[in-house]
C-alpha positions as CSV (number, residue, x, y, z in Angstrom):
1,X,17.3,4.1,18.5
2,X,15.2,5.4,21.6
3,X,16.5,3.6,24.9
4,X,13.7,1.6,26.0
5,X,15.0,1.0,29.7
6,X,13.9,4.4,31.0
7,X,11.6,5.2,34.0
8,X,9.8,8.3,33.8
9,X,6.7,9.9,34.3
10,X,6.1,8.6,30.4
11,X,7.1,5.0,30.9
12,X,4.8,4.8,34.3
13,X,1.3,6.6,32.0
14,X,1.5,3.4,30.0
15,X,3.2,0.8,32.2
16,X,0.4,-1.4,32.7
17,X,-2.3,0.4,30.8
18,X,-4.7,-0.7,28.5
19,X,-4.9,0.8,25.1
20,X,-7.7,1.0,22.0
21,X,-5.9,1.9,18.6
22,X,-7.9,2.6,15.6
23,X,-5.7,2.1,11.9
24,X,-3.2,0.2,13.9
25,X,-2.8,-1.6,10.6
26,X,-1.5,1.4,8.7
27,X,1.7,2.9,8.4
28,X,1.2,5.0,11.5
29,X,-0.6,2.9,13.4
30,X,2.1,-0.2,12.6
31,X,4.5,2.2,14.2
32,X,3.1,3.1,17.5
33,X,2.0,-0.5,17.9
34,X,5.9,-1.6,17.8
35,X,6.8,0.9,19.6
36,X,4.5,0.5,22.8
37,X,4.9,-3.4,22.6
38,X,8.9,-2.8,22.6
39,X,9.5,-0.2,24.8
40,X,5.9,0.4,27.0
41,X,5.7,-2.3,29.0
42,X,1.7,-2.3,28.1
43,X,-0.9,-4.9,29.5
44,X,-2.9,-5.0,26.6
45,X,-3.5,-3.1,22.9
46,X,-7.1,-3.5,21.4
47,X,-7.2,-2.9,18.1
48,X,-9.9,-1.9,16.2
49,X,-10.1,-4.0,12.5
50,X,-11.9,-3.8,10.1
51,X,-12.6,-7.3,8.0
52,X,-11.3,-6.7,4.5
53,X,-11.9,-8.6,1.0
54,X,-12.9,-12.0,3.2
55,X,-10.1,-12.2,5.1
56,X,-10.7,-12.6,9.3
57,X,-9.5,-10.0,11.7
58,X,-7.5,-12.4,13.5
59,X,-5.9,-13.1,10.0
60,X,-5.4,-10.0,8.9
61,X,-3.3,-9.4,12.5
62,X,-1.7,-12.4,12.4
63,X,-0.1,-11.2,9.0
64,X,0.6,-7.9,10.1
65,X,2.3,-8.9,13.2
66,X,4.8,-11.2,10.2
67,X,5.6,-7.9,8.7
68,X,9.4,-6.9,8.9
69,X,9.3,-4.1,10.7
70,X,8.0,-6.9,14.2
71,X,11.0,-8.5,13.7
72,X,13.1,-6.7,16.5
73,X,10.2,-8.1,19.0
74,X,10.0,-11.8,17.3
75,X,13.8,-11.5,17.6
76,X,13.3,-11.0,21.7
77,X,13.1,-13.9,24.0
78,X,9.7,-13.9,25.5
79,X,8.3,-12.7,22.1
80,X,5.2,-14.5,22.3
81,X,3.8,-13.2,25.5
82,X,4.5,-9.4,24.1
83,X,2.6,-10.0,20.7
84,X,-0.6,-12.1,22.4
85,X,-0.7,-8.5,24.3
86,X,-2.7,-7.5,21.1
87,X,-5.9,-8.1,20.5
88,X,-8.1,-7.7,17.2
89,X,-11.7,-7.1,17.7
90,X,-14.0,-6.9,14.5
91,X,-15.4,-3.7,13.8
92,X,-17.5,-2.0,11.4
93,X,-18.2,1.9,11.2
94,X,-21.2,1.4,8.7
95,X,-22.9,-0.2,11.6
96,X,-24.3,1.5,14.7
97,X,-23.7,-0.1,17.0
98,X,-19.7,-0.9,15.5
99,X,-18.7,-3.7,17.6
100,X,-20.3,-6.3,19.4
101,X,-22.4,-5.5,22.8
102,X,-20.0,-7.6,24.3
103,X,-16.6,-5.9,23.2
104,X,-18.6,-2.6,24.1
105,X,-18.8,-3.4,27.3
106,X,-14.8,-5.0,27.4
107,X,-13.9,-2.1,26.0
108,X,-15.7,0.1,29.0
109,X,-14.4,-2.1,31.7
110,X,-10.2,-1.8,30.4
111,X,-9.4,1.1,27.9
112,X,-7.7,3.7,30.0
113,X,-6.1,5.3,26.4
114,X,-7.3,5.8,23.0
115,X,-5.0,6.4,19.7
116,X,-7.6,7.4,17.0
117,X,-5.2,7.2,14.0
118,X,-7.8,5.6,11.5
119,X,-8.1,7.8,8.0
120,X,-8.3,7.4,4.4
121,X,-5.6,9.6,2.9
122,X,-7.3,9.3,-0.6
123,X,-7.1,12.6,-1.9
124,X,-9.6,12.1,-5.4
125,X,-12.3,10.9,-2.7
126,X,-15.8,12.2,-3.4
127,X,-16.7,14.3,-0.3
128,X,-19.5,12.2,0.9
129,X,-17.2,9.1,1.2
130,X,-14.3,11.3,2.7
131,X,-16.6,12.8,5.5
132,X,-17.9,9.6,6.1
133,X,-14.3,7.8,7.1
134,X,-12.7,10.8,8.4
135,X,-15.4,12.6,10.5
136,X,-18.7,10.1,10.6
137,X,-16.7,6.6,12.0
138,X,-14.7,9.0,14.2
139,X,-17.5,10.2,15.5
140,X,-19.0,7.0,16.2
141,X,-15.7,6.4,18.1
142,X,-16.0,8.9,20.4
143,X,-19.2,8.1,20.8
144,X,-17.8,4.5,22.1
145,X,-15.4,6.1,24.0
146,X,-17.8,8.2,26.0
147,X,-19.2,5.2,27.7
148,X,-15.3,4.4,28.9
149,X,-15.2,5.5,32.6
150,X,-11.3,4.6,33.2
151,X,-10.5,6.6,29.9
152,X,-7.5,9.1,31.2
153,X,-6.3,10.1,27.4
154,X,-8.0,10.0,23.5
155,X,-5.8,11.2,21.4
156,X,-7.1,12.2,17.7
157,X,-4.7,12.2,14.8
158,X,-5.5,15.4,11.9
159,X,-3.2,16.5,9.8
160,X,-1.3,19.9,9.6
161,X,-3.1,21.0,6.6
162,X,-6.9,20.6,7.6
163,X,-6.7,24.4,7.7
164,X,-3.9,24.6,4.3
165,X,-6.3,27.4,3.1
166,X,-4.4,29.5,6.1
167,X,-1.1,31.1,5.5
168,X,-0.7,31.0,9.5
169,X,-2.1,28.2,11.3
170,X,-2.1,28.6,15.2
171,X,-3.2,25.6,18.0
172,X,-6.9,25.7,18.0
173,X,-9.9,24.7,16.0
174,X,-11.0,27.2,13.4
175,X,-14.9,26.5,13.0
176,X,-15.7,28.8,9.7
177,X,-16.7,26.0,7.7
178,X,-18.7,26.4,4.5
179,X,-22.4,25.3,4.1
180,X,-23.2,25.8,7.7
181,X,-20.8,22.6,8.4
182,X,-20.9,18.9,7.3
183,X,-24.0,17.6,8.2
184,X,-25.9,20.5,5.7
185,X,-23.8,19.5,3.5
186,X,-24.4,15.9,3.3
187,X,-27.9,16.8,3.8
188,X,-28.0,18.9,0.7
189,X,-26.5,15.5,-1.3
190,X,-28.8,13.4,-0.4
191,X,-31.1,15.1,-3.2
192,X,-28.8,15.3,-5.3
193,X,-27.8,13.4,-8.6
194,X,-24.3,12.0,-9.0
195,X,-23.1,15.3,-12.0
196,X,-24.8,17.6,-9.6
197,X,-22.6,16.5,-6.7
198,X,-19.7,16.9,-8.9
199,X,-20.3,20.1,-10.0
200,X,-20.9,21.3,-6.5
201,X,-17.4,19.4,-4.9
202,X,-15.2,22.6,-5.8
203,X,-18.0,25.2,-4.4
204,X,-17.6,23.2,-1.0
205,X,-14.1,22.9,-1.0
206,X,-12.9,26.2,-1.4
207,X,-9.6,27.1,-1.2
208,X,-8.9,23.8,-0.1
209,X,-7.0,21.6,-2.4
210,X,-9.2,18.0,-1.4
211,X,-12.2,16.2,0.0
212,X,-9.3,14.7,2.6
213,X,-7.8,17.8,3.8
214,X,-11.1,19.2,3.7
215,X,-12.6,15.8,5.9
216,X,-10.2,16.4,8.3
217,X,-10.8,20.0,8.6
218,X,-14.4,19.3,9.3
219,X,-13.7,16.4,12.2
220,X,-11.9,18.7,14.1
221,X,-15.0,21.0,14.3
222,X,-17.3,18.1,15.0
223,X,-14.5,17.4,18.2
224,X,-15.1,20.8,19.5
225,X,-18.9,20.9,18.9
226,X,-19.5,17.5,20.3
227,X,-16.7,16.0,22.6
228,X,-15.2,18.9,24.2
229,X,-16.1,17.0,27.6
230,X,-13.7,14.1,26.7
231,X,-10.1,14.0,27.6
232,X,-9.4,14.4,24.1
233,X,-6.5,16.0,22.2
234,X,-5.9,16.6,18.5
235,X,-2.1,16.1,17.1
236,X,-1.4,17.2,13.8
237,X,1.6,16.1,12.0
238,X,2.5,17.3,8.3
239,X,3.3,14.6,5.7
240,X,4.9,11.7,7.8
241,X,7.7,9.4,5.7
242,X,10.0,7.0,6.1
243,X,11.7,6.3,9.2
244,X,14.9,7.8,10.4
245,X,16.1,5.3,13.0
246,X,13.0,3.1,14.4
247,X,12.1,0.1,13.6
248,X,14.6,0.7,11.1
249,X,16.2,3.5,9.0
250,X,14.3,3.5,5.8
251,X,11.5,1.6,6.8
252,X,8.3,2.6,4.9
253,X,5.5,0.3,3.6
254,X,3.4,3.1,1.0
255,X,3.9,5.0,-1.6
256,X,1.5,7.5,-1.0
257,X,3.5,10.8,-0.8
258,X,7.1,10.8,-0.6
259,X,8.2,7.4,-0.9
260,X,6.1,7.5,-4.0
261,X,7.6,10.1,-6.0
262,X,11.1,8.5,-5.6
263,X,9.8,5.1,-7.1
264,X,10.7,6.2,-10.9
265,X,14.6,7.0,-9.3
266,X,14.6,4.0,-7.7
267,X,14.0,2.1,-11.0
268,X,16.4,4.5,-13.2
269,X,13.6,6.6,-14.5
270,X,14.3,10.5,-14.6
271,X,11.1,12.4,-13.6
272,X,10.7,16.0,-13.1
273,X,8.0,16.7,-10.1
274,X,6.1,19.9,-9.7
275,X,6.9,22.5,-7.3
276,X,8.8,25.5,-6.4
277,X,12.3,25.2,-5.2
278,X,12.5,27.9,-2.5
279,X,9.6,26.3,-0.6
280,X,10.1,23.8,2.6
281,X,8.8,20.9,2.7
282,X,6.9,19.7,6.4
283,X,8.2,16.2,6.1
284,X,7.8,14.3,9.3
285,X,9.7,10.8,10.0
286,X,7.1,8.3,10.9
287,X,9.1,7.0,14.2
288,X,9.5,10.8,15.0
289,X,5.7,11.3,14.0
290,X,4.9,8.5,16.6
291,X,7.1,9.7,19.6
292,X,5.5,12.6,19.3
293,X,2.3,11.1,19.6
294,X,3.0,9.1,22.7
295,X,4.1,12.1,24.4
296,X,1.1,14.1,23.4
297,X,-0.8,11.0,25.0
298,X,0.7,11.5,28.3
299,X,0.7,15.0,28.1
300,X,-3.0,15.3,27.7
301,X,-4.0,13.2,30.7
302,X,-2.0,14.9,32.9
303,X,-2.7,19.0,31.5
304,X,-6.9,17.7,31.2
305,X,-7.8,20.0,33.8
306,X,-6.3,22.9,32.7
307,X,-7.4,22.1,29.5
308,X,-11.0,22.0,31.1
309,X,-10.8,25.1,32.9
310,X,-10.3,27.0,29.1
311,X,-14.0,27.9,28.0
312,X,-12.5,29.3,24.7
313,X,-10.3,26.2,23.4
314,X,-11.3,23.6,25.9
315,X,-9.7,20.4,23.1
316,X,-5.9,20.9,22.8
317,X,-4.1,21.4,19.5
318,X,-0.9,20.2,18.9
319,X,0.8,21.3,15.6
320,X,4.1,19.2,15.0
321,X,6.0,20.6,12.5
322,X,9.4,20.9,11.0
323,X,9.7,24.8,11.1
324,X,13.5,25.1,13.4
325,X,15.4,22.6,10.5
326,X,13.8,23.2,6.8
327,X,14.0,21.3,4.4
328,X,13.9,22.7,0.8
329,X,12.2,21.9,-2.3
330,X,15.9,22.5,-4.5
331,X,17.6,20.3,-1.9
332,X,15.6,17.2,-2.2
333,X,17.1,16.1,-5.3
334,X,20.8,16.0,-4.2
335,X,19.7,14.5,-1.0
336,X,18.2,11.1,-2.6
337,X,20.6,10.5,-4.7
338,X,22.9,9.7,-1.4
339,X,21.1,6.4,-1.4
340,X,20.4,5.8,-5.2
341,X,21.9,2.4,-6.2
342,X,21.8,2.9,-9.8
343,X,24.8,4.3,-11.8
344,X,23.0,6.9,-13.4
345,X,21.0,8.0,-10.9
346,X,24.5,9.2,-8.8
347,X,26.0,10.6,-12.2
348,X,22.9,12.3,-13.3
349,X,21.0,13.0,-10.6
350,X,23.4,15.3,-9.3
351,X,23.4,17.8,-11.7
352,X,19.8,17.8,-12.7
353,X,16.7,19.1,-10.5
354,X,14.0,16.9,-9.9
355,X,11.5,20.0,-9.1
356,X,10.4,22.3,-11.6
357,X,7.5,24.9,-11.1
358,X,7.3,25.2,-14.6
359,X,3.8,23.3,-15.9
360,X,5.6,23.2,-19.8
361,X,8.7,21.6,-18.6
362,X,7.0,19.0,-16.8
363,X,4.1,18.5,-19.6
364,X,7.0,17.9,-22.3
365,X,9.0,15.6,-19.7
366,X,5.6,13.5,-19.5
367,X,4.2,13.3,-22.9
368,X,8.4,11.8,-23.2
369,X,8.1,9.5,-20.7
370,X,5.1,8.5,-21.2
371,X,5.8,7.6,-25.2
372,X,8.9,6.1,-24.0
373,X,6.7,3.4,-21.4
374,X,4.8,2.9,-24.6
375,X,7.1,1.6,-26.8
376,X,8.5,-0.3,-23.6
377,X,5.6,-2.2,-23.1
378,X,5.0,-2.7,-27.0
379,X,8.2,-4.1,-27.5
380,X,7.4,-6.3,-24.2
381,X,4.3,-7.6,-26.1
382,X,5.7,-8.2,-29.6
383,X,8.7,-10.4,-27.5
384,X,6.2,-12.4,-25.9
385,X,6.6,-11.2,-22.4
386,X,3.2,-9.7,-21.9
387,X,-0.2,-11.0,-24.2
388,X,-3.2,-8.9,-23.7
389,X,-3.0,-4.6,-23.2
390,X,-3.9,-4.9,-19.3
391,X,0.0,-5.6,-19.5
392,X,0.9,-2.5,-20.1
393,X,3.0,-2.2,-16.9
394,X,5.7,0.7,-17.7
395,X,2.6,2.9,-19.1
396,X,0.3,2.2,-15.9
397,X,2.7,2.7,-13.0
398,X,4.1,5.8,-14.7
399,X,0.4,6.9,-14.5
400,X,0.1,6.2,-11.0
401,X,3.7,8.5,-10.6
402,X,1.8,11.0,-12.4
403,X,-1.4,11.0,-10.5
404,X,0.5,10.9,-7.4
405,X,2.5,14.2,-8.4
406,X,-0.5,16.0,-9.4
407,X,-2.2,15.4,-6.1
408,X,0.5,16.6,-3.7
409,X,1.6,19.3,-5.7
410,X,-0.1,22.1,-3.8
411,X,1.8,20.9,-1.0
412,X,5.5,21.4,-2.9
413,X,4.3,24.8,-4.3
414,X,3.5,26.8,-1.0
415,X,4.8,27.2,2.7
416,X,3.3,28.3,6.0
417,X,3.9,29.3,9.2
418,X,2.5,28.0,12.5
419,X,2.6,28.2,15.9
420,X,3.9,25.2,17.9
421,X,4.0,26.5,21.7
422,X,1.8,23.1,22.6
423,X,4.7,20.6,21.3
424,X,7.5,23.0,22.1
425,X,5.9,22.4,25.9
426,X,5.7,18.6,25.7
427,X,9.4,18.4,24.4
428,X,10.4,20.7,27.3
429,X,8.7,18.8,29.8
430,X,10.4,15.5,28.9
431,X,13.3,14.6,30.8
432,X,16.8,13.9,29.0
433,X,16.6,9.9,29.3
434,X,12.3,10.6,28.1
435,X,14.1,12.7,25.1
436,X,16.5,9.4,24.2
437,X,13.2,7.2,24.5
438,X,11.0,9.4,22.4
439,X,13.1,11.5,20.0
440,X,10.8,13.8,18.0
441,X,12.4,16.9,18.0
442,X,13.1,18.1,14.2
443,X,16.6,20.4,15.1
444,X,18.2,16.9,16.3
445,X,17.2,15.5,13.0
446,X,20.1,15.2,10.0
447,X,18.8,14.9,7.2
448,X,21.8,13.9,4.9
449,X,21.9,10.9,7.4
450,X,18.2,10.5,7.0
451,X,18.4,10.1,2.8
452,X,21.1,8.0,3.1
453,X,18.6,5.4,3.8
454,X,15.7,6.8,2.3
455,X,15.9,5.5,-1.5
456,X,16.9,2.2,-0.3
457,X,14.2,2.0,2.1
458,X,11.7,3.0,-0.6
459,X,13.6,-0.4,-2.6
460,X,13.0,-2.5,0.1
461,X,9.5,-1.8,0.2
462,X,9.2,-2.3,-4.0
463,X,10.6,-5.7,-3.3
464,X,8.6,-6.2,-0.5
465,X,5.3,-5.6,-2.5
466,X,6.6,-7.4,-5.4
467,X,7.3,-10.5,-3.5
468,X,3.9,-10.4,-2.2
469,X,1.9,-10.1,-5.4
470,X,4.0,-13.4,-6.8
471,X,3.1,-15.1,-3.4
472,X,-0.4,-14.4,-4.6
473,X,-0.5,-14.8,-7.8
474,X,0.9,-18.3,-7.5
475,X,-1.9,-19.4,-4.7
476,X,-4.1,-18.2,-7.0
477,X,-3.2,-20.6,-10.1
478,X,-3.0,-23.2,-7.5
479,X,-6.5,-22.5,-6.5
């Protein structure tokens, strides 16, 4: 775990500083919340929250701040005072004007930092909906954060692969998008009919594989064309899993990428997933992911004027990525098992691979699985246990594993290269007691260590989110 009781050029950018977080209720933005409230000693964190299916903002925080992975800080005398440091305020990107004209002009008179970590990672999004939450409430952000005169640092959060069509990504914005940019293309779809936008999604994309990558892609053009003048940065991390060390080794709370495709180990299932096994992964821990960030926070305030003074790629790139300590598709396998707790996961799973490039493999290894959920859940029905085909639990999660797969796979089947001189800088700039307090450098990274308590973490989480749906199911019925 980082050592909190540092002082360093770091510790004093946020000592006292008041921050605005966007998706500070996401798995990222849980992470950098705990982290500034436990080791930043912070004056106050706004965060931006949406409401969502009726339930308050002040709710919704009040739940997230009973999660597990607070418990460190609830656990701290004084605890109180360091969670009231957070502050919800209601907001609503469909809007204009997105918050209140009172909280606009809070937010004007305090935020000194901005975290813009706020995405929808859906990757089967149409591309309307996708450039909507990824580049149009972003930009209405920005727009916010224009009117902030203390603002010293906004920090945008992309993702490595908004330019995955690129063999070679380098630390700038690459503007070449299709269709003369986003806004002619949602202009085009607004005379459109529903088929007609289909038909047109894979003309727009490209080479890319998705309307989220492709979202992405396109807000980091509209942060050159329109904010340049802002002390803004872009970071872009790859795919960002479990923890390694902070809050806890393990901790995840998604199964969107890689905690997902080890669900069907964790529950004794044997699945095959697609992709090549000479090709390294860019798998980012999210308490790595998050240190990062910080220090890319602090290092664009204080490098804004040189940033300013270069006319060619005046908004900062920083590609974090996991090229000095790969991590291989045919090593994966051997790697969870570590921290299977099943008996025939640690016989089997050492001897079989779980990645196969081969598209007949893996379709025969489905259409068997997929029989084999089928009789589960018919057996399940004729013994009483479920009464009506929504039931069919075994046959719909191993649907889900299946979509999930299918999604990612372009990532498992393909490698780049990149240049990371803007990271490599921060890292070298950091001091040794900075290094112990944010740790994000991938060569100190072990990753035998880091399995260990990667299938357990993904098994917490499964009974984490299984607990929960009981809790509401029961108020439910006694509703």
């Amino acid at each position: 775990m980082g050592d909190c009781s540092v002082e360093s050029g770091v510790v004093e950018f946020y000592k006292n500083s008041t921050i605005l977080i966007t998706g500070g209720t996401g798995f990222i933005g849980k992470v950098l919340l705990e982290k500034l409230l436990r080791c930043f000693e912070v004056r106050k964190v706004y965060l931006l929250i949406r409401e969502k299916r009726s339930t308050a903002v002040g709710d919704r925080l009040k739940e997230m701040l009973n999660d597990v992975i607070f418990g460190k800080i609830r656990a701290t005398t004084g605890s109180d005072s360091i969670l009231a440091k957070v502050v919800p305020i209601e907001v609503d990107f469909q809007s204009d004007a997105v918050i209140s004209a009172e909280h606009q002009r809070l937010l004007a008179a305090e935020v000194q930092i901005v975290f813009n970590v706020m995405a929808s990672v859906k990757f089967n999004e149409d591309i309307e909906t996708a450039i909507n939450t990824n580049v149009l409430s972003s930009r209405k952000l920005f727009q916010l954060t224009s009117r902030f005169p203390g603002v010293r640092s906004i920090v945008h959060v992309s993702t490595f692969y908004s330019n995955c069509h690129r063999p070679h990504i380098e630390e700038h914005i690459y503007e070449d998008l299709p269709f003369g940019g986003y806004e002619n293309i949602l202009n085009i779809f607004r005379f459109l009919s529903a088929e007609e936008k289909v038909h047109l999604k894979q003309l727009i994309l490209g080479p890319m594989p998705n309307s989220y990558t492709f979202s992405k892609r396109c807000a980091e053009v509209m942060i050159r064309h329109q904010f340049a003048h802002l002390p803004i940065a872009i970071f872009r991390p790859p795919i960002v899993s479990s923890a390694y060390r902070e809050p806890s080794p393990g901790w995840v709370d998604n199964f969107n990428g890689a905690a997902g495709m080890v669900v069907p180990a964790c529950r004794g299932l044997l699945y095959w997933i697609r992709g090549k096994e000479d090709v390294s992964l860019d798998v980012i821990p999210v308490d790595y992911c998050v240190n990062a960030l910080l220090a890319v926070g602090w290092d664009n305030a204080r490098s804004n004027r040189k940033r300013m003074e270069d006319a060619e790629h005046p908004v900062r790139v920083y590609n974090y990525i996991s090229q000095g300590n790969p991590l291989y598709n045919r090593d994966v396998g051997s790697l969870v098992v570590a921290g299977l707790q099943t008996t025939v996961a640690r016989i089997f799973g050492r001897y079989a691979s779980p990645i196969t490039s081969s598209v007949f493999i893996r379709q025969l290894i489905i259409y068997w699985l997929l029989l084999q959920a089928s009789i589960a859940d018919l057996f399940g029905m004729l013994a009483g246990k479920s009464k009506n085909i929504v039931s069919f639990r075994n046959y719909v999660f191993l649907k889900r594993v299946i979509g999930l797969d299918e999604a990612t796979s372009y990532f498992r089947c393909r490698s780049w290269t990149a240049a990371n001189d803007n990271i490599l800088t921060v890292w070298n700039a950091l001091s040794i007691n900075e290094k112990r307090l944010l740790p994000f450098d991938m060569e100190t990274l072990d990753w035998r260590e880091y399995f260990r308590s990667f299938a357990p973490g993904v098994s917490a989480a499964i009974h984490r989110c299984e607990l929960k749906h009981q809790l509401e199911r029961k108020s439910a019925r006694g509703s």
